[in-house]
C-alpha positions in Angstrom: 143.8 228.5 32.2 144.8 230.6 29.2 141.3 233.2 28.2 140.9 234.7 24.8 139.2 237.7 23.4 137.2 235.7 21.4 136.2 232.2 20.5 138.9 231.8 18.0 141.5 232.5 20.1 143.4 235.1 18.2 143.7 237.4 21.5 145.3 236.0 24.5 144.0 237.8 27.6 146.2 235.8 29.9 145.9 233.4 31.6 142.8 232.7 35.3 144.3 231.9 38.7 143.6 228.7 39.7 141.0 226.9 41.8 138.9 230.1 41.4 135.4 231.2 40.9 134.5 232.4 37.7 131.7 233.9 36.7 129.8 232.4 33.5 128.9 234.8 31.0 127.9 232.8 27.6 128.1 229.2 26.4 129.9 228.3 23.4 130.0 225.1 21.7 133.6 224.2 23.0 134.6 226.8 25.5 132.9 229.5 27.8 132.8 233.1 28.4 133.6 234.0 31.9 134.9 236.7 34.1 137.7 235.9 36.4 141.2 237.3 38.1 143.8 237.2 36.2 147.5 238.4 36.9 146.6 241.6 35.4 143.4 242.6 36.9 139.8 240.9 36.7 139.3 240.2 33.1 136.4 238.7 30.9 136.5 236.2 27.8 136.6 232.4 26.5 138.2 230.0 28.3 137.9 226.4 26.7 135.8 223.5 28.8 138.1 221.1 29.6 139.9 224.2 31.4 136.7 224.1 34.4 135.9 221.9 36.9 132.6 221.6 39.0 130.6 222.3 36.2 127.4 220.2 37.0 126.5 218.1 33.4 122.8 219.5 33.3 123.8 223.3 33.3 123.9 223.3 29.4 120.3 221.6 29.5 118.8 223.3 32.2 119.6 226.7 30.7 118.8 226.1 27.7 115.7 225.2 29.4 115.4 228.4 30.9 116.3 230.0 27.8 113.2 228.4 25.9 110.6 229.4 29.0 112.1 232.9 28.6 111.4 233.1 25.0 107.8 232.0 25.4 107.1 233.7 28.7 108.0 236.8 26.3 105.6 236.0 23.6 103.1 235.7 26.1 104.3 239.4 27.1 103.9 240.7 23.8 100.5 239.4 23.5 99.2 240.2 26.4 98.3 236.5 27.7 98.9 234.5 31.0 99.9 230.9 30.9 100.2 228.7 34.0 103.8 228.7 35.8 104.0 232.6 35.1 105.4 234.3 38.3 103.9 237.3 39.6 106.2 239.4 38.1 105.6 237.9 34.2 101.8 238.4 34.9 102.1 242.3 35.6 104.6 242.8 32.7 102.0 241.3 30.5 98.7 242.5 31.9 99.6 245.7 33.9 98.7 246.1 37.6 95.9 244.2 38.7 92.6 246.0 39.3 92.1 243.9 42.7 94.6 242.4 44.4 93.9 239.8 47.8 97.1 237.7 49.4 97.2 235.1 51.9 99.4 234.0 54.0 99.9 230.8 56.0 101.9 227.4 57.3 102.3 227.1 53.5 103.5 230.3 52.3 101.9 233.2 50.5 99.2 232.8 47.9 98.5 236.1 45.9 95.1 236.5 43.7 94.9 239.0 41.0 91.9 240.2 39.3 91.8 241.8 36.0 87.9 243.4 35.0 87.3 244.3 31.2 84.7 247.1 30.7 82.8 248.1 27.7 81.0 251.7 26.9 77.5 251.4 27.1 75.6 254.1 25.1 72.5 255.4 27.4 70.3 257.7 25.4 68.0 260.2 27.3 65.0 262.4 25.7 65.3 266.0 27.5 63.7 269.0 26.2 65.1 272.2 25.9 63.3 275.7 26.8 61.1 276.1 24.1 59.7 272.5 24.6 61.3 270.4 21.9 62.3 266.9 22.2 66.2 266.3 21.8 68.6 263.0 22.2 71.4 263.1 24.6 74.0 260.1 25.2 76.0 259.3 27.9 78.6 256.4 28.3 78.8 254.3 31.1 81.7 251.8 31.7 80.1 248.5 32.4 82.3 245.1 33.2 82.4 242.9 30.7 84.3 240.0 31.7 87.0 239.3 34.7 90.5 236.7 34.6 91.0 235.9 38.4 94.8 234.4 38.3 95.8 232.7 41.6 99.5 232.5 42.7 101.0 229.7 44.3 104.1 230.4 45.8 105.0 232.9 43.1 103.8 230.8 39.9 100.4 231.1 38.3 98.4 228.0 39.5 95.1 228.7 37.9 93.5 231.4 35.7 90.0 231.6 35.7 87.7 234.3 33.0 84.0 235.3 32.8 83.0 237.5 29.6 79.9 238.7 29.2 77.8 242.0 29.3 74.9 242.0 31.8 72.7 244.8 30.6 69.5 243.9 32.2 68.0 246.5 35.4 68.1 245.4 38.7 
């Protein structure tokens, strides 16, 4: 199979062995980048479809599939959310490390659960008095939770997401 340079075919590369493995590199519309032996070494460029074989007739759909999942998984990334299906590896690219981490594994496989804990300052005022015996105002901040997302893995995916908010400021 003759490869080009480019999808116009203005450079020939030469020309793939045959009954080889390539590897795929980009679609085109009417041909596809792949890397390959050639008489001349291993080269790379465009080699037109009807040149390959064994090419399963869902590959163009299923990655273009893939390609739209990838482009919302890193939406999600840039906004900081989790959506159901995420893997493990999705989650902590969006959220960070989790702040508690618990796995279990059986007959079934491994189930991972991550927990994520907001906190808030709290201002706490305290009346002291200093050595003369005047009154003053001192504040101190304490980090209270706020709200929790519990995500649980199922073999690697997100399988459920679970959040609390709220700011419990009441005394024991």
């Amino acid at each position: 199979a003759p490869i080009y340079a480019n999808l116009t075919g203005e450079r020939w590369l030469g020309n793939l062995f045959p009954n080889q493995e390539v590897t795929l590199l980009a679609i085109g519309e009417k041909a596809y980048r792949v890397r390959g032996q050639a008489k001349q070494g291993q080269v790379a460029g465009w080699i037109g479809k009807a040149m390959v074989e064994g090419v399963s007739p869902e590959l163009e759909q299923n990655l273009a599939k893939l390609h739209e999942r990838q482009l919302l998984v890193d939406d999600l990334i840039d906004k900081q959310q989790v959506a159901l299906g995420m893997t493990n590896e999705e989650v902590m690219a969006s959220l960070g490390p989790p702040d508690k981490r618990n796995s279990k594994v059986d007959k079934d496989g491994r189930n991972d659960t991550y927990e994520y804990i907001r906190y808030q300052k709290v201002p706490q005022t305290q009346t002291a008095f200093d050595q003369f015996g005047r009154p003053y105002q001192s504040v101190t901040y304490l980090m209270v939770e706020t709200g929790k997302a519990t995500i649980a893995f199922e073999k690697g995916v997100v399988a459920s997401i679970e959040e609390s908010e709220g700011l419990n400021l009441q005394a024991p």
